[in-house]
Each structure stands twice: as C-alpha cells, then as structure tokens.
C-alpha positions as CSV (number, residue, x, y, z in Angstrom):
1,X,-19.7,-3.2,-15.1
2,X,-18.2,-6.5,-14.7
3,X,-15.7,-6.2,-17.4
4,X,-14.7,-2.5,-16.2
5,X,-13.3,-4.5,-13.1
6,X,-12.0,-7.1,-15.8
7,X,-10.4,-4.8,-17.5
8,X,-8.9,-2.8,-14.6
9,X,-7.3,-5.9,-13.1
10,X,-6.0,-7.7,-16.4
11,X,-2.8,-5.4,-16.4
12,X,-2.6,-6.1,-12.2
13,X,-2.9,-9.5,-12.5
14,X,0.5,-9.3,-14.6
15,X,2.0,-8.8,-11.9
16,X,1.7,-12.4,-11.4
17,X,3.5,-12.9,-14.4
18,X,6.8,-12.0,-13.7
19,X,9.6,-14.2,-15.4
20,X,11.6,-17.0,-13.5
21,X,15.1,-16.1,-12.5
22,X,17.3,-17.8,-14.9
23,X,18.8,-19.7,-12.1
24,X,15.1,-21.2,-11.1
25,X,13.2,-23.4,-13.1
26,X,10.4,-25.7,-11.6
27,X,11.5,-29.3,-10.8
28,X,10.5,-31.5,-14.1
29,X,10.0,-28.7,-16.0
30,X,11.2,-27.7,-19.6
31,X,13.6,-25.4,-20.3
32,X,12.4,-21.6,-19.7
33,X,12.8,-18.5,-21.1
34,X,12.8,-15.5,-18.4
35,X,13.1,-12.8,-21.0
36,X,10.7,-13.6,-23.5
37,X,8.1,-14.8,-21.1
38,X,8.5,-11.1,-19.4
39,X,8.6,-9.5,-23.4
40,X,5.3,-11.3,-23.3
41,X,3.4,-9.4,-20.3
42,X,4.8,-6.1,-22.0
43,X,3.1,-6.7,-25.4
44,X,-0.1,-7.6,-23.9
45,X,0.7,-3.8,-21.4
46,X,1.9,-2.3,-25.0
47,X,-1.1,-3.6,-26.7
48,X,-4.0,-2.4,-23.9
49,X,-2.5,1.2,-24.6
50,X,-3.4,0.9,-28.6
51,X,-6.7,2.7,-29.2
52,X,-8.2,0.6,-31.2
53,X,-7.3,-2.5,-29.1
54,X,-9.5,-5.6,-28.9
55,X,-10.0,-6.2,-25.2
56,X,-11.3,-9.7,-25.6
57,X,-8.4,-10.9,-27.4
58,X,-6.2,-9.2,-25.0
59,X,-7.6,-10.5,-21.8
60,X,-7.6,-14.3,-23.6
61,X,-3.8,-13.7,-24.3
62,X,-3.5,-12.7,-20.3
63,X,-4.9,-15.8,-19.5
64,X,-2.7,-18.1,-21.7
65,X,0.4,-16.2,-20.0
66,X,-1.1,-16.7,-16.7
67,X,-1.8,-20.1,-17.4
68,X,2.0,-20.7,-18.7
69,X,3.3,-19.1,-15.3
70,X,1.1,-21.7,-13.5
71,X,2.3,-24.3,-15.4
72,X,5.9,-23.0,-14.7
73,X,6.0,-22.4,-11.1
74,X,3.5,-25.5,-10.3
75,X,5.9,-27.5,-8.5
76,X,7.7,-24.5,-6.5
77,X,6.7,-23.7,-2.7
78,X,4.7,-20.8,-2.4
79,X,7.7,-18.5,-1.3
80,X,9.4,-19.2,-4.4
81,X,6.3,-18.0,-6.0
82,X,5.9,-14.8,-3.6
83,X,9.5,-14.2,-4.4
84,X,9.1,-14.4,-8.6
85,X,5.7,-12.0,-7.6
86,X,8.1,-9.6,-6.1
87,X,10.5,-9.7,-8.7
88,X,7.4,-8.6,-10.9
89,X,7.0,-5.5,-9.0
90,X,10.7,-4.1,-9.3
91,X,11.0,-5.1,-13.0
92,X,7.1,-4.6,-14.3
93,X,5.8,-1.7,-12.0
94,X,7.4,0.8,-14.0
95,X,5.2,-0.4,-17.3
96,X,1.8,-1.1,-15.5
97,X,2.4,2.7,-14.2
98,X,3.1,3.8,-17.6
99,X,0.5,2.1,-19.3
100,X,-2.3,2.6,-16.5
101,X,-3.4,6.4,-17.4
102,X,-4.1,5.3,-21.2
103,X,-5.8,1.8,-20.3
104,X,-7.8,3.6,-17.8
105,X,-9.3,5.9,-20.4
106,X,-10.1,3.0,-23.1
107,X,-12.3,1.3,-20.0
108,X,-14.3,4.1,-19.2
109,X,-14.5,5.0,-23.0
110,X,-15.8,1.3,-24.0
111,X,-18.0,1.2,-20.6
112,X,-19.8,4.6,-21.5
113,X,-20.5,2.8,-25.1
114,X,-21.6,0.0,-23.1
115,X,-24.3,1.6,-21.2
116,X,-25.3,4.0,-23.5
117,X,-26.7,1.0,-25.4
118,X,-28.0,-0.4,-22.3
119,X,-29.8,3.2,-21.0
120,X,-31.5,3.3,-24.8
121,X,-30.3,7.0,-24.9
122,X,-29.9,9.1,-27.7
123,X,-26.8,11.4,-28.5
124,X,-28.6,14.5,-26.9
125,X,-30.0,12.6,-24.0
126,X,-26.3,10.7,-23.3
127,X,-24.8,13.9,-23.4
128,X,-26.6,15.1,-20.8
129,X,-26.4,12.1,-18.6
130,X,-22.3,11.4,-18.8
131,X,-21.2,14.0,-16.6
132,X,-22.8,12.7,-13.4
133,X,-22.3,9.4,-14.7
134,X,-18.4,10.3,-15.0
135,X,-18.3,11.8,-11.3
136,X,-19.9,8.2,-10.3
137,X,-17.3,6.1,-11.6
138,X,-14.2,8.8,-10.5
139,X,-15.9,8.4,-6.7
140,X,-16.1,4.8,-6.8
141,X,-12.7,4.5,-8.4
142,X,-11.4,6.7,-5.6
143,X,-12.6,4.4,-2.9
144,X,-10.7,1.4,-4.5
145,X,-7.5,0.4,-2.3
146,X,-6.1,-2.6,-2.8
147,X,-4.8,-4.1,0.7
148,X,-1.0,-4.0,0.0
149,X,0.1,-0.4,0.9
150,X,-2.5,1.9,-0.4
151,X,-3.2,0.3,-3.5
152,X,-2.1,-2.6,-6.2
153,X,1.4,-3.9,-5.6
154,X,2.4,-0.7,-4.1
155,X,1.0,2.1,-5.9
156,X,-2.5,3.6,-6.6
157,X,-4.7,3.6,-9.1
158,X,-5.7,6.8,-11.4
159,X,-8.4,8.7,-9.7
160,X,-7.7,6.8,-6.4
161,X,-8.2,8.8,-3.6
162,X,-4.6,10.1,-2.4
163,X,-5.9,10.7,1.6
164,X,-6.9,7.5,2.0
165,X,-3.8,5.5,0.0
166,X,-1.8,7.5,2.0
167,X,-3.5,6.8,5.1
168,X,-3.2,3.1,4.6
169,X,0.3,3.4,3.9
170,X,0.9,5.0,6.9
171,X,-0.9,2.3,8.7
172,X,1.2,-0.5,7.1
173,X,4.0,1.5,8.1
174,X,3.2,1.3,11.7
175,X,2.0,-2.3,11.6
176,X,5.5,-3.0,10.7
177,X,6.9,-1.5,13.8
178,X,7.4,-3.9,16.6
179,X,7.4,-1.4,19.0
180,X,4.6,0.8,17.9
181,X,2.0,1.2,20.9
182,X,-1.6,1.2,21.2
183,X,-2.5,4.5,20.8
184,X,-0.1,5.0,17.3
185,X,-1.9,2.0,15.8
186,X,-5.1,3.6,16.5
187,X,-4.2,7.1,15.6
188,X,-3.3,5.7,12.0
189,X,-6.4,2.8,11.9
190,X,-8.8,6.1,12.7
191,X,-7.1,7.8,10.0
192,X,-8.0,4.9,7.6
193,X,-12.1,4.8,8.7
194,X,-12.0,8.7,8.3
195,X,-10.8,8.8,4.6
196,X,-12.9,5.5,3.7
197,X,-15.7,7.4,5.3
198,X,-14.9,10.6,3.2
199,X,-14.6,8.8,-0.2
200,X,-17.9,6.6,0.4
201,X,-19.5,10.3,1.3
202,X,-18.2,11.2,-2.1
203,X,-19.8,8.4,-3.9
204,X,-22.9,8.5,-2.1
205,X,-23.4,12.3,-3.2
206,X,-22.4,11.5,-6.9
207,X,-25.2,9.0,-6.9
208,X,-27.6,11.0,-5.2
209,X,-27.1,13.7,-8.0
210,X,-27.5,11.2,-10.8
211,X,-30.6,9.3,-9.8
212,X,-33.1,12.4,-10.3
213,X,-31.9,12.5,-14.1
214,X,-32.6,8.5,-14.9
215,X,-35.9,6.9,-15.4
216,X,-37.0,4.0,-13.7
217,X,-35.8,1.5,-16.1
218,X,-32.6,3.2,-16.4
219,X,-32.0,3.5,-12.8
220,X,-32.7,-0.2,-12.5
221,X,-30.0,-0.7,-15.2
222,X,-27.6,1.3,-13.3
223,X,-28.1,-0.7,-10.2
224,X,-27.9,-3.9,-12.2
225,X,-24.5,-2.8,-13.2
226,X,-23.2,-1.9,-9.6
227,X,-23.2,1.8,-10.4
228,X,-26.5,2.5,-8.3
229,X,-27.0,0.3,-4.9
C-alpha cells in the first residue's frame, strides 16, 4: 500500500521541480539550464504513462531531479522557492493532468498484482475478490484532498470526490475574504465536515462489504496494508 501512495505522489512532488527562471540562479551556483531541467520532469511524466514502465527506476530518477532542484535553489529564501513552485503549477499542471488518468491506472494495476500475491489467491478466487477490493481503493481515493484548494496544487485527483473538492474550494474562497463574517465561514466549514463525513461513510461501507469475503489471514493482510482499519 505504501508504494500506491509513492507512486501517487511521485508525479505531485514534480511540482517541486519546476525550472529556475533564466534570470535567477542560486548565489555560487553553476550555470543552469531552465529548459532542460523542466524537459527533465516531463520525461520522467512521459515515462510513468508507458505501460510497461519500471516504477523503481522512475521514482529513483524523481529523486535525482529533486535532489538537483535542492542543490539549485539551496541558497535562495524560501519565497524564491515558493515562487519557482508556483511557476511549476502554470507551466507543469497541464502535463501532471494529462498524464494522471494513465499513471493512475498502472498503480492500481501493479497494486492488484501486488496483493494478489500477498492474499495467496488463485485466478478464480482474485476474480471474485477485485470488485469490492476496486470500490475500497475508489472510496478511499475519493476522501484524498490535498489542503491547497480541493486537492494537489489546485486540482483533484481521479476518483476524488467532486462534493468535497468543491466544498474546500469554496472554503478557501471565503478564507480569502477579509470581510467574510462568522456565519459565511461556518456555512462553508460545515459544508467541508458534511462531505468528509459522506466520503468516509462511503469507505466505511466498501469495507464492510469486503470483509465477509476475506479469510482471516487475508483480512489481516488487508489491514497490514491500510486497506482494512
């Protein structure tokens, strides 16, 4: 389960990644290359989209080009940095968005691999497990909000419940009027608790349904992974 979230993060966490403006460079630093270090984070979005991609080597690649930012922007003051992170949105956000569908899917594909090995099931007795498995993982997929305007960077995930991005948008929407009053702010935080409360309803039912079809041992598994609680 650990390397679902892995996984589902890697191409976020590129949003850290965002090239230096050529006018910026951090003091002592070398000589660097905006453009190719931005071709960079869009061969390793290119690459997650390939089907028969190699997620370990991908993530290590992630972390060399996060590294190299670090590197980079080590001697900057942090809203230099939150400045190059915005930049990341505007020019990247239309490439994580494009590539999120198709990464999404090799996840769940390679984490339904994963625990069919770990559940010891056979084809026949997989099959009849993945659907309620499936509606576990939409649910607690749906109840995933980021804290910056109803999701990562500004837009939500696949599968992410829309009520409740929505309703945190709406919030940060208020929060950022000065002259908002009492009751609007609680109208829109009541809003929030609502949908949370609906998705985690949601999930709660999808894991009531699966837990009748598991054994023991393979409820235990489940709960090991963060599936179950």
């Amino acid at each position: 389960m650990q390397r679902w979230f892995e996984m589902m993060i890697v191409f976020v966490l590129l949003s850290l990644l965002i090239a230096i403006p050529a006018s910026g460079q951090a003091a002592g630093q070398g000589a660097f290359d905006p453009q190719a270090f931005e071709d960079q984070a869009k061969q390793i979005l290119a690459q997650l989209q390939q089907p028969d991609v190699d997620q370990q080597q991908v993530m290590q690649q992630a972390g060399q080009l996060m590294q190299q930012f670090r590197d980079a922007t080590q001697n900057m003051t942090p809203d230099q940095v939150d400045k190059i992170r915005q930049q990341m949105m505007e020019r990247l956000q239309p490439e994580i968005i494009k590539a999120m569908p198709s990464i999404v899917r090799q996840m769940q594909r390679g984490l339904m691999d994963r625990l069919k090995q770990q559940l010891e099931c056979t084809d026949e007795e997989f099959a009849a497990l993945q659907p309620a498995l499936q509606k576990v993982l939409d649910c607690m997929q749906a109840a995933t909000v980021g804290g910056r305007r109803g999701g990562f960077g500004g837009f939500s995930l696949p599968g992410q419940s829309a009520t409740l991005a929505q309703a945190i948008q709406k919030l940060h929407t208020t929060l950022e009027d000065t002259a908002a009053k009492p009751d609007e702010i609680k109208a829109k935080l009541d809003a929030v608790r609502e949908a949370k409360a609906s998705t985690n309803h949601d999930l709660q039912v999808a894991r009531a349904e699966l837990r009748p079809l598991l054994t023991v041992r393979q409820e235990a598994v489940l709960v090991a992974n963060g599936l179950l609680d």
